[in-house]
TITOR-855612 format. One record per residue (C-alpha): residue in three letters; residue number from 1; x, y, z. Coordinates in Angstrom, 1 decimal, always signed. Each point is the difference from the previous one (the first is absolute). Example, Ala and Ser with C-alpha at 12.3 -4.5 7.8 and 13.67 -1.06 7.14 Angstrom:
[pt "ALA", 1, [+12.3, -4.5, +7.8]]
[pt "SER", 2, [+1.4, +3.4, -0.7]]
This chain:
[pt "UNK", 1, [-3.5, -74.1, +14.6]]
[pt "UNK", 2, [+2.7, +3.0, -0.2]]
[pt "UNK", 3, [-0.9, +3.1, +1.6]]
[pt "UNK", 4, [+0.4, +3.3, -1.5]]
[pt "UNK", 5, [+1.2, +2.7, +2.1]]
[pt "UNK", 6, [-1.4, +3.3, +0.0]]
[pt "UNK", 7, [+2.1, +3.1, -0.3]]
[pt "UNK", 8, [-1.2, +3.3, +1.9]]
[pt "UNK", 9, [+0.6, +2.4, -3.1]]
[pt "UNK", 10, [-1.9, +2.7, -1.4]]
[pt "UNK", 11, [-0.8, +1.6, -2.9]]
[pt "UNK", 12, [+2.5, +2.6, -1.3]]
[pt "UNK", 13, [-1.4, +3.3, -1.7]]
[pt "UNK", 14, [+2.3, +1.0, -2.6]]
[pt "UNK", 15, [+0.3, +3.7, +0.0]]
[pt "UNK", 16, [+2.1, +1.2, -3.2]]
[pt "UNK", 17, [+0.7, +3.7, -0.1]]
[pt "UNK", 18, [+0.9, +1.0, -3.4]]
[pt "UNK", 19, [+2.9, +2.5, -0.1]]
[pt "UNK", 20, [+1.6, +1.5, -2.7]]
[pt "UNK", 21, [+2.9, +2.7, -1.1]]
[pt "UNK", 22, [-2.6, +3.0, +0.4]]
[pt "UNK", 23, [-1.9, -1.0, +3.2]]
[pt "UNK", 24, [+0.4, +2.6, +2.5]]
[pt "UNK", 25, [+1.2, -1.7, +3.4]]
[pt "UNK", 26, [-3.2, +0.4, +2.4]]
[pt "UNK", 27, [-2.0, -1.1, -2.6]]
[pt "UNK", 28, [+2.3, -3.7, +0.6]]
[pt "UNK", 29, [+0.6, +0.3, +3.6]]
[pt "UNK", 30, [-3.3, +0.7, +1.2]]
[pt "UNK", 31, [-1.5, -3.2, -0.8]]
[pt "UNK", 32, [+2.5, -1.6, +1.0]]
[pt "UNK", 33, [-0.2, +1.2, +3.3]]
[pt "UNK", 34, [-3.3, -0.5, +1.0]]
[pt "UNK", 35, [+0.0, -3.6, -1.6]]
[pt "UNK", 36, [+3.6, -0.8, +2.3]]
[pt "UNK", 37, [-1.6, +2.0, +3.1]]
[pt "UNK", 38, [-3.2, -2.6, -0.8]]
[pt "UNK", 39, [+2.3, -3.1, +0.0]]
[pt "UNK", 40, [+1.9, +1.4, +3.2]]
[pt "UNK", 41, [-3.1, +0.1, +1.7]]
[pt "UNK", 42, [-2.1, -2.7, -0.6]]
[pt "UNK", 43, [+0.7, -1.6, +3.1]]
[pt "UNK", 44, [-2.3, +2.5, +1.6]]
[pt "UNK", 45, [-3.0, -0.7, -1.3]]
[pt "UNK", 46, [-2.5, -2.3, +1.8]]
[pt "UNK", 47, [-0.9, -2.5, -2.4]]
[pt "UNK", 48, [+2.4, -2.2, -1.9]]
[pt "UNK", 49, [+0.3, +1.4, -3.4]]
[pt "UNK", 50, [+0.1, -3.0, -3.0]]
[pt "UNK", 51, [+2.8, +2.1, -1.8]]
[pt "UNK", 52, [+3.0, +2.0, -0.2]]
[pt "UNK", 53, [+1.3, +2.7, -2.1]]
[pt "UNK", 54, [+2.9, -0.5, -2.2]]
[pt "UNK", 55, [+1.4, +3.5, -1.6]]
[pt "UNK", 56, [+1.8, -0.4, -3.4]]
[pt "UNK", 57, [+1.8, +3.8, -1.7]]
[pt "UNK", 58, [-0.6, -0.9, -3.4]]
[pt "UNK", 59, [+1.9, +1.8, -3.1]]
[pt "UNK", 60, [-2.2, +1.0, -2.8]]
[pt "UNK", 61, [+3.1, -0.3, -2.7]]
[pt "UNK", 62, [+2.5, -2.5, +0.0]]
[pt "UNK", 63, [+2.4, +1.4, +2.2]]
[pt "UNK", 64, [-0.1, -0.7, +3.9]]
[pt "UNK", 65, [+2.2, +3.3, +0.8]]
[pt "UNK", 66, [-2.1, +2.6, -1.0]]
[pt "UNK", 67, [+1.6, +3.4, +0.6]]
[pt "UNK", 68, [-2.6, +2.8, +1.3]]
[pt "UNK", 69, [-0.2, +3.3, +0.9]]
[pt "UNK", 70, [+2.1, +1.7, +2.1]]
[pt "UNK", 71, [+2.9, -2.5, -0.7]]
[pt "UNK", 72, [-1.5, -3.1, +1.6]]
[pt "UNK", 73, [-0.2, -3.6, -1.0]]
[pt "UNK", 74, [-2.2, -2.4, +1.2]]
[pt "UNK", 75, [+1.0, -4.2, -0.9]]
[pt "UNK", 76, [-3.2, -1.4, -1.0]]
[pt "UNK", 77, [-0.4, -3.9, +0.9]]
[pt "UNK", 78, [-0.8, -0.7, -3.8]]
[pt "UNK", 79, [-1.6, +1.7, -2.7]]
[pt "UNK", 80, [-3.7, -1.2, -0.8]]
[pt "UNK", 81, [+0.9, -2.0, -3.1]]
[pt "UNK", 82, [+1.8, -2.3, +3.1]]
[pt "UNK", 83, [-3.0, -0.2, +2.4]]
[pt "UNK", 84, [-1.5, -3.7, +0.6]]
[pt "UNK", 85, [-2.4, +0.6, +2.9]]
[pt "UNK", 86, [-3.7, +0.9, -0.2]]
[pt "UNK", 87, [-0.2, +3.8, +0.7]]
[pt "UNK", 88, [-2.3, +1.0, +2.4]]
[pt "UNK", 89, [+0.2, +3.6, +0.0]]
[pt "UNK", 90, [+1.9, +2.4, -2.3]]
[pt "UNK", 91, [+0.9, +3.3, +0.4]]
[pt "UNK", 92, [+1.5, +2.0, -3.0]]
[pt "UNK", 93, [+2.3, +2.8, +1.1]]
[pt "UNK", 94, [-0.9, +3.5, -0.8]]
[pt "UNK", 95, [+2.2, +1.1, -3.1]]
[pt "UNK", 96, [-0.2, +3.3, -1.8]]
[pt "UNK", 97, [-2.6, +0.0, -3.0]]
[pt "UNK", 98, [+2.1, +1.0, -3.2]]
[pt "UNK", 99, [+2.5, -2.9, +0.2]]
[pt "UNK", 100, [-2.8, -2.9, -0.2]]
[pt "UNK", 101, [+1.0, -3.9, +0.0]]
[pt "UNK", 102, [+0.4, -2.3, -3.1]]
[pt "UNK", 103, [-2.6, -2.2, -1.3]]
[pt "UNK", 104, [+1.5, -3.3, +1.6]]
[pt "UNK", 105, [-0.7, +0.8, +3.6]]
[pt "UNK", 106, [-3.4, +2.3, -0.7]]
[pt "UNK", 107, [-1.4, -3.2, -1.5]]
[pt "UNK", 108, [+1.4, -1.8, +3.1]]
[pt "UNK", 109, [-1.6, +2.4, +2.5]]
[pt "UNK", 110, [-3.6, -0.6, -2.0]]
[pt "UNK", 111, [+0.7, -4.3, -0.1]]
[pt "UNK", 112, [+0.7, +0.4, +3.8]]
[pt "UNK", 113, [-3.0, +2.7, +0.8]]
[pt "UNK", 114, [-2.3, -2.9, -0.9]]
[pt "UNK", 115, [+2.0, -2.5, +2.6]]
[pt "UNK", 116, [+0.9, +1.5, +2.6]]
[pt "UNK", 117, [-2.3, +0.9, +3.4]]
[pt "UNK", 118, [+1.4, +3.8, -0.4]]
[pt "UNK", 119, [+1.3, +1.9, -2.2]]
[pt "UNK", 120, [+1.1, +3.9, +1.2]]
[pt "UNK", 121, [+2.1, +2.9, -1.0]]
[pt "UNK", 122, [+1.3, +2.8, +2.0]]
[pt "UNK", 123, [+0.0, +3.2, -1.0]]
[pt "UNK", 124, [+0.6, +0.7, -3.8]]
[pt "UNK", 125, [+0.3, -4.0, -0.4]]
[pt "UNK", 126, [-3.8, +0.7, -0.7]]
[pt "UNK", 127, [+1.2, +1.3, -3.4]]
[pt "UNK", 128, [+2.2, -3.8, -1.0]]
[pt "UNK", 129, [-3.5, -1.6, +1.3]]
[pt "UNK", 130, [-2.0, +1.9, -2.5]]
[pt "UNK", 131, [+2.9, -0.1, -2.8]]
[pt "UNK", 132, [-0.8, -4.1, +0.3]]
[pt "UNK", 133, [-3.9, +0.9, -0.2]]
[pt "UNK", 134, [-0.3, -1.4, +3.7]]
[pt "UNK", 135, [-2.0, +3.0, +1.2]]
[pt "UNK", 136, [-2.1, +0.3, -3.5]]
[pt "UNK", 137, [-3.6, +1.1, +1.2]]
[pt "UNK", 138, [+1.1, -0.2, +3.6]]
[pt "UNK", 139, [+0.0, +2.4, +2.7]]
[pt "UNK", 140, [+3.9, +1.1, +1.2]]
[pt "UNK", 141, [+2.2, +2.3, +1.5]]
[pt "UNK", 142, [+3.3, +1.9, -0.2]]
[pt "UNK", 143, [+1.6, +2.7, +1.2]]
[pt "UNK", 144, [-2.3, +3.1, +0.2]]
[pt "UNK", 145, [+2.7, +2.3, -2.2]]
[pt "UNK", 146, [+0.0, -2.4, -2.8]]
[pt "UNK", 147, [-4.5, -1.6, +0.0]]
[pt "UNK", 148, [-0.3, +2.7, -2.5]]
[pt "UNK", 149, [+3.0, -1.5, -2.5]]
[pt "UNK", 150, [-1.8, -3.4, +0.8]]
[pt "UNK", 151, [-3.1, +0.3, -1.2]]
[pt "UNK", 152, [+1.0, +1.7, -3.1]]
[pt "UNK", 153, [+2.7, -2.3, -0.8]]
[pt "UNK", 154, [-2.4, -3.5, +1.4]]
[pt "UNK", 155, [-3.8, +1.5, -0.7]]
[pt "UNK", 156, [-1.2, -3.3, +0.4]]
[pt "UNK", 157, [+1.5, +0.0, +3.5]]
[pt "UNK", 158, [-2.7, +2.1, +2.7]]
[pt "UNK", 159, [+2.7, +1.8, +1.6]]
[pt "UNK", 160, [-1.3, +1.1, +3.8]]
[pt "UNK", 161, [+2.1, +3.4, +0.9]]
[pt "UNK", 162, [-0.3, -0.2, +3.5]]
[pt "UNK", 163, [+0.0, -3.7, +1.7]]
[pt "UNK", 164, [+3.0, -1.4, +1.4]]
[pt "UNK", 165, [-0.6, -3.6, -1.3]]
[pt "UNK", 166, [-2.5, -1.7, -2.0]]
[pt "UNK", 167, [-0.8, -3.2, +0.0]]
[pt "UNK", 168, [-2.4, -1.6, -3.0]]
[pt "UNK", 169, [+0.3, -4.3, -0.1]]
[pt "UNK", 170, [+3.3, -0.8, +0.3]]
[pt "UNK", 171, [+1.9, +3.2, -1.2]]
[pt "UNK", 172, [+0.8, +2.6, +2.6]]
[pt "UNK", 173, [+1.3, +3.7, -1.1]]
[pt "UNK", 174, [+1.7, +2.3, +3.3]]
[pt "UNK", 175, [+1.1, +3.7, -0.9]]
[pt "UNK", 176, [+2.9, +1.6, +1.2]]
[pt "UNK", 177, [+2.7, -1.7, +1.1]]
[pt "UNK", 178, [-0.5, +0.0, +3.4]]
[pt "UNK", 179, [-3.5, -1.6, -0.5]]
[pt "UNK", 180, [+1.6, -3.1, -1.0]]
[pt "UNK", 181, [+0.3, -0.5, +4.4]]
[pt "UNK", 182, [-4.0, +0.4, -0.3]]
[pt "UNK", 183, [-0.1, -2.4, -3.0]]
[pt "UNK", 184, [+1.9, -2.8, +1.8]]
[pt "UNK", 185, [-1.8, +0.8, +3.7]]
[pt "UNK", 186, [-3.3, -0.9, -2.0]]
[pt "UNK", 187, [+1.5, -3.2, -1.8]]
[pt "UNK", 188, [+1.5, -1.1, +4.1]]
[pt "UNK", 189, [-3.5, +0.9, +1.1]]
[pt "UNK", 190, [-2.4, -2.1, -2.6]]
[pt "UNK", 191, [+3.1, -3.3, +0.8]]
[pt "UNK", 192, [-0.7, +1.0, +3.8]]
[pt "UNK", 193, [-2.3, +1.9, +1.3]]
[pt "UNK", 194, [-0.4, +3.9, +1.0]]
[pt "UNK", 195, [+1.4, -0.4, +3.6]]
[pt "UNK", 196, [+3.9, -1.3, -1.6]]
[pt "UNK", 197, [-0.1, +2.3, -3.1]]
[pt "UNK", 198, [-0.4, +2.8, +3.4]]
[pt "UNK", 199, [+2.6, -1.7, +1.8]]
[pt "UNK", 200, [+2.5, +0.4, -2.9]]
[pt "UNK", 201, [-0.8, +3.8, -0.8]]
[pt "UNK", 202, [+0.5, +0.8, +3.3]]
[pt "UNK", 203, [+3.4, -2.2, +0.1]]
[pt "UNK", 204, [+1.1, +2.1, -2.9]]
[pt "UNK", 205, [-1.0, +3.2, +1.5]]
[pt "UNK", 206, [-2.4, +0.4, -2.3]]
[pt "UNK", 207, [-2.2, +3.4, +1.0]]
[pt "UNK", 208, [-2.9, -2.4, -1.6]]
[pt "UNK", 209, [-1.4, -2.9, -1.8]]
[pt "UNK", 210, [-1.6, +2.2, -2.4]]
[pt "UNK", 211, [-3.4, -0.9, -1.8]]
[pt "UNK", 212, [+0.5, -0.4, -4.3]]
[pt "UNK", 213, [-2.6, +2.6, -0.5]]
[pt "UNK", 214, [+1.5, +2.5, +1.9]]
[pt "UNK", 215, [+1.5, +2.7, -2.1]]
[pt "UNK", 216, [+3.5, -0.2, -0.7]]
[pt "UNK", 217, [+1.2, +3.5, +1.1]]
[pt "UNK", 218, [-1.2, +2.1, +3.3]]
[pt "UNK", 219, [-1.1, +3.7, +0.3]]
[pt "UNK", 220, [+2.1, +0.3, +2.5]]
[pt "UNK", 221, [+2.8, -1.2, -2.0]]
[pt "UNK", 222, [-1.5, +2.0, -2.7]]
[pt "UNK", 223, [+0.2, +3.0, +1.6]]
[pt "UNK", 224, [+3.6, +0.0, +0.7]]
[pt "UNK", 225, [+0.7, +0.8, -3.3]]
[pt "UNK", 226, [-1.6, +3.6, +0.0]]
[pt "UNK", 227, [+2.2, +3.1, -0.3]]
[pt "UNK", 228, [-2.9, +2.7, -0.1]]
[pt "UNK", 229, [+0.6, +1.4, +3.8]]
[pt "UNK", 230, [-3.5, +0.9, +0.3]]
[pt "UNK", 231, [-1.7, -3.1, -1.0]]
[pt "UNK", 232, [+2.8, -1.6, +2.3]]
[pt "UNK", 233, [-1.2, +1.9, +2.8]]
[pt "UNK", 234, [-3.8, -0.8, -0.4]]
[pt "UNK", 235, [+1.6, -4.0, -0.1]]
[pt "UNK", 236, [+1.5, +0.3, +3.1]]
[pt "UNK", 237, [-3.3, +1.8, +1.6]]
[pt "UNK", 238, [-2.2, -2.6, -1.5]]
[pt "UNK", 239, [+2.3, -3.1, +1.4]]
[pt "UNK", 240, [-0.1, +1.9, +3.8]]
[pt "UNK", 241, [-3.6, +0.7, -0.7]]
[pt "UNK", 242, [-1.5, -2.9, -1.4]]
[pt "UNK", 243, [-2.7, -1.1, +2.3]]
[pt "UNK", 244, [-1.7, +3.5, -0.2]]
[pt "UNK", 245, [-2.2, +1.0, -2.9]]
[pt "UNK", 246, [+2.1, +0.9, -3.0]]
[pt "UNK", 247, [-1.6, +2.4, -2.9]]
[pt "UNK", 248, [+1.0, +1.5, -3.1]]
[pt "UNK", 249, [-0.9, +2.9, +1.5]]
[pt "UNK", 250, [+1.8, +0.1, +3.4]]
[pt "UNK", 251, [+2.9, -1.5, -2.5]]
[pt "UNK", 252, [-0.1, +2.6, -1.8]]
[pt "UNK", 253, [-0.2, +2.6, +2.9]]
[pt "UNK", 254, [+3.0, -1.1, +1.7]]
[pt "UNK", 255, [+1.9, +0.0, -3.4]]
[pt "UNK", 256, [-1.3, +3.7, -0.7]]
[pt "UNK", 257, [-1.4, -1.3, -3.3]]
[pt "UNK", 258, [-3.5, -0.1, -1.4]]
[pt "UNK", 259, [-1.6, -3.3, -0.2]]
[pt "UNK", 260, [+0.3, -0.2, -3.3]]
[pt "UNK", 261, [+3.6, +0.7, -0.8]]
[pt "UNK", 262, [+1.3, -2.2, +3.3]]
[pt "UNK", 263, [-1.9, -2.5, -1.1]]
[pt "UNK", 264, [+1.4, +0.4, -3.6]]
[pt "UNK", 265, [+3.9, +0.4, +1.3]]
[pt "UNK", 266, [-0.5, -3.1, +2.5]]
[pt "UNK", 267, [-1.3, -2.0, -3.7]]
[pt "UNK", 268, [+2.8, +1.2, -1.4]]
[pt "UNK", 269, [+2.6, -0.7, +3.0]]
[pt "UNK", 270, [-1.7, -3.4, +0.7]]
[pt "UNK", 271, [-1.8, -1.4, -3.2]]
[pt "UNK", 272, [-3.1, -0.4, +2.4]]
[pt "UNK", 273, [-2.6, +2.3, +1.5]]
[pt "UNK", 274, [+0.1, +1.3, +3.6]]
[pt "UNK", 275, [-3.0, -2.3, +1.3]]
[pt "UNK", 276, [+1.7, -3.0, -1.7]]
[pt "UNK", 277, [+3.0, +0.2, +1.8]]
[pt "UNK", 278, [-1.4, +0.8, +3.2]]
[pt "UNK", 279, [-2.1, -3.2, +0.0]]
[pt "UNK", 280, [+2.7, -2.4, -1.5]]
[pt "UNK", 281, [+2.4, +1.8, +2.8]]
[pt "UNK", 282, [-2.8, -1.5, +2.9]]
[pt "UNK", 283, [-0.2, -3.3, -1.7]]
[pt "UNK", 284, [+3.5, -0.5, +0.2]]
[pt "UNK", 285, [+0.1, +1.5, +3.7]]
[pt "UNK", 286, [-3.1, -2.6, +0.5]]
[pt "UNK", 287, [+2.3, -3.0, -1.3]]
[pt "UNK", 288, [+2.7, +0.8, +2.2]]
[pt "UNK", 289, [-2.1, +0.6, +3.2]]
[pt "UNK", 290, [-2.2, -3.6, -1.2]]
[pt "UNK", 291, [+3.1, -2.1, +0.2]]
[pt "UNK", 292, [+1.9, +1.6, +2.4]]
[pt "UNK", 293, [-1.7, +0.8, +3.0]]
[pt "UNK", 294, [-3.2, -1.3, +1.7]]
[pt "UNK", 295, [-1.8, +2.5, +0.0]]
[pt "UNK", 296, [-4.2, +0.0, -1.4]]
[pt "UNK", 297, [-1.0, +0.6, -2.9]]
[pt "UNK", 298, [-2.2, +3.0, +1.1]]
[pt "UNK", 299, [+3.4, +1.6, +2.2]]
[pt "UNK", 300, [+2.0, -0.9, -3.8]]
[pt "UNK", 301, [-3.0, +1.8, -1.7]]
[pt "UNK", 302, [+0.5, +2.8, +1.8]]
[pt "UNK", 303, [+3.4, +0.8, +0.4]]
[pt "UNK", 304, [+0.3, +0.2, -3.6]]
[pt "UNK", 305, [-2.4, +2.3, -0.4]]
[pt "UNK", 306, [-2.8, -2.3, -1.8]]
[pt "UNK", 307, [-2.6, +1.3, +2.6]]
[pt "UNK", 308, [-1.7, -3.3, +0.9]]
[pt "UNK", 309, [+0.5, -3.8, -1.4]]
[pt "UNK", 310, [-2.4, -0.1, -2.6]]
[pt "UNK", 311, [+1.9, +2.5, -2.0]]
[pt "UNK", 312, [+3.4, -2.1, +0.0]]
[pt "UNK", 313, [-1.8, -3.2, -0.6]]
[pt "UNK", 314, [-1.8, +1.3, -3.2]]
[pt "UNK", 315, [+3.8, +1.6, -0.9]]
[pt "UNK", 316, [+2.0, -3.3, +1.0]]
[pt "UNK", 317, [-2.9, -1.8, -2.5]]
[pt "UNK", 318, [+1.0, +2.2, -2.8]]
[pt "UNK", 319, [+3.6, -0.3, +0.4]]
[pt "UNK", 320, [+0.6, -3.4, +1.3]]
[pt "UNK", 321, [-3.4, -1.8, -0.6]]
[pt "UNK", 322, [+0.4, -1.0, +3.8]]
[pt "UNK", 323, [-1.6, +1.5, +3.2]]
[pt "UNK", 324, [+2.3, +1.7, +2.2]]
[pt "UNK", 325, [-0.5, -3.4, +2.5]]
[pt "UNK", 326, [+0.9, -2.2, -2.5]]
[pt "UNK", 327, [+3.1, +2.0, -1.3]]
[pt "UNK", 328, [+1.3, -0.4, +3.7]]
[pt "UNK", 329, [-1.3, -3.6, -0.2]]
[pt "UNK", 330, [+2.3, -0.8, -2.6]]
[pt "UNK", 331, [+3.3, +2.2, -0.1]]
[pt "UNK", 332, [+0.2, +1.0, +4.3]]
[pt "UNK", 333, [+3.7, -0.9, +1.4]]
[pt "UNK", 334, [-1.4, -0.7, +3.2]]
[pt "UNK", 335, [+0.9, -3.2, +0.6]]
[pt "UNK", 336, [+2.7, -1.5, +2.2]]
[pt "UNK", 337, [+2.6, -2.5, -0.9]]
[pt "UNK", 338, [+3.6, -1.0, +2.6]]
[pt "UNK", 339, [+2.8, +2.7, -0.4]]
[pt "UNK", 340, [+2.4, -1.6, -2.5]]
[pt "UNK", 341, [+2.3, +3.0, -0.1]]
């Protein structure tokens, strides 16, 4: 009787990123990156993992050099007429609206959105997903400057103006371009686990591993933007000032305003009300202090002017639909892993 020997091999994940003349080069290289950074450091993880990933830069036309923006070519290993592997995950390269794809590859990307495990764009890639009806009555995302264009171009598509990523089934939507880190950080992290999706972030110098529903731009980011000095000035009060009680009125004061008028000026500076921005300024204080420190959720509570816990539980409900506990729970860096660097 012969004996068959065994080989120790695992399963490969194919993960095809779909590039083409008018993707934008984060949009490429981010997935990329976190996928390699995964495969780098697999060897970390405390339980043998029954597969590897494989990475594969696709071209979405015939050509493998595909010349891009600003004067850069990227050699693609084949173009996707050529591939002869099962896909595991496919990412389709964020690509700038007007200039579409031609019917071969749309009806390609809608055959392989009913094989493969994933199926994600970054950025305005959401917009060649809905061209080949993959996100018809589907929840998605793209960048926040051009949701509006989406909707009314896709209105079968429920466009969400704020997430970072979406995930509904198999097909995954990220916003700006940046997102597409998030995007892949989630895909690492439902392969293997929370605690290694961390360990990557922070191996990227990543500030976060940031949660899809979060909104996709900051108030403090926001408010960078403002040229008005005196709303400016009230910003930088309300930033040094942020765990005290914050009114319209006292607002208003310092600004030498009536309520009404600063609080029409800071509409007009900020396309959101005083109050609003106050409280989406704590929440993302709250975030940073939840992951970054160890401090309790009372001391958190406080410090960024919430008043007691109960408050930024019921705000962190509304904004995250998680507790303040469980948003540490899930997205704190606090974990410790050997100095590689």
């Amino acid at each position: 009787m012969k004996t068959v020997e065994m080989k120790n091999t695992k399963d490969i994940r194919h993960v095809v990123v779909l590039v083409h003349p008018y993707s934008t080069m984060l949009s490429v290289s981010a997935p990329i990156e976190v996928f390699q950074s995964a495969i780098d450091n697999m060897e970390h993880l405390k339980n043998d993992v029954s597969f590897s990933y494989e990475i594969h830069v696709v071209s979405a036309v015939i050509s493998k050099k595909l010349e891009m923006k600003p004067r850069i070519s990227i050699n693609c290993e084949s173009n996707y007429h050529e591939i002869d592997y099962p896909i595991d995950t496919l990412i389709v390269a964020g690509a700038p609206r007007k200039n579409g794809f031609k019917e071969d590859i749309l009806i390609w990307l809608k055959l392989q959105s009913k094989i493969v495990r994933r199926i994600c764009s970054m950025c305005a890639g959401a917009f060649i997903l809905a061209e080949a009806g993959i996100l018809r009555n589907k929840n998605a995302v793209t960048h926040w400057q051009l949701c509006e264009e989406m909707a009314k171009t896709y209105p079968d598509v429920y466009v969400n103006q704020e997430a970072i990523f979406i995930k509904q089934g198999n097909v995954y939507t990220s916003a700006g371009v940046t997102a597409g880190f998030d995007l892949a950080l989630a895909l690492v992290e439902e392969d293997l686990g929370k605690t290694f999706a961390l360990r990557i972030a922070k191996l990227m110098v990543l500030f976060l591993k940031r949660p899809g529903n979060q909104t996709q731009y900051s108030m403090m980011l926001e408010s960078q933007n403002i040229d008005y000095q005196p709303i400016n000035n009230i910003l930088n009060w309300i930033h040094d000032h942020i765990h005290e009680d914050i009114t319209v009125e006292k607002l208003a004061g310092l600004s030498s305003m009536s309520p009404r008028n600063f609080a029409r000026v800071f509409v007009k500076e900020l396309n959101t009300s005083p109050i609003k921005y106050v409280e989406k300024l704590r929440t993302e204080t709250a975030c940073r202090y939840l992951t970054d420190t160890q401090l309790t959720i009372d001391e958190i509570a406080n410090i960024c002017g919430f008043s007691n816990s109960l408050n930024m539980n019921r705000i962190f409900l509304k904004t995250f639909h998680v507790t303040p506990s469980q948003y540490r729970k899930n997205f704190s860096s606090s974990f410790s892993y050997p100095n590689q660097y």
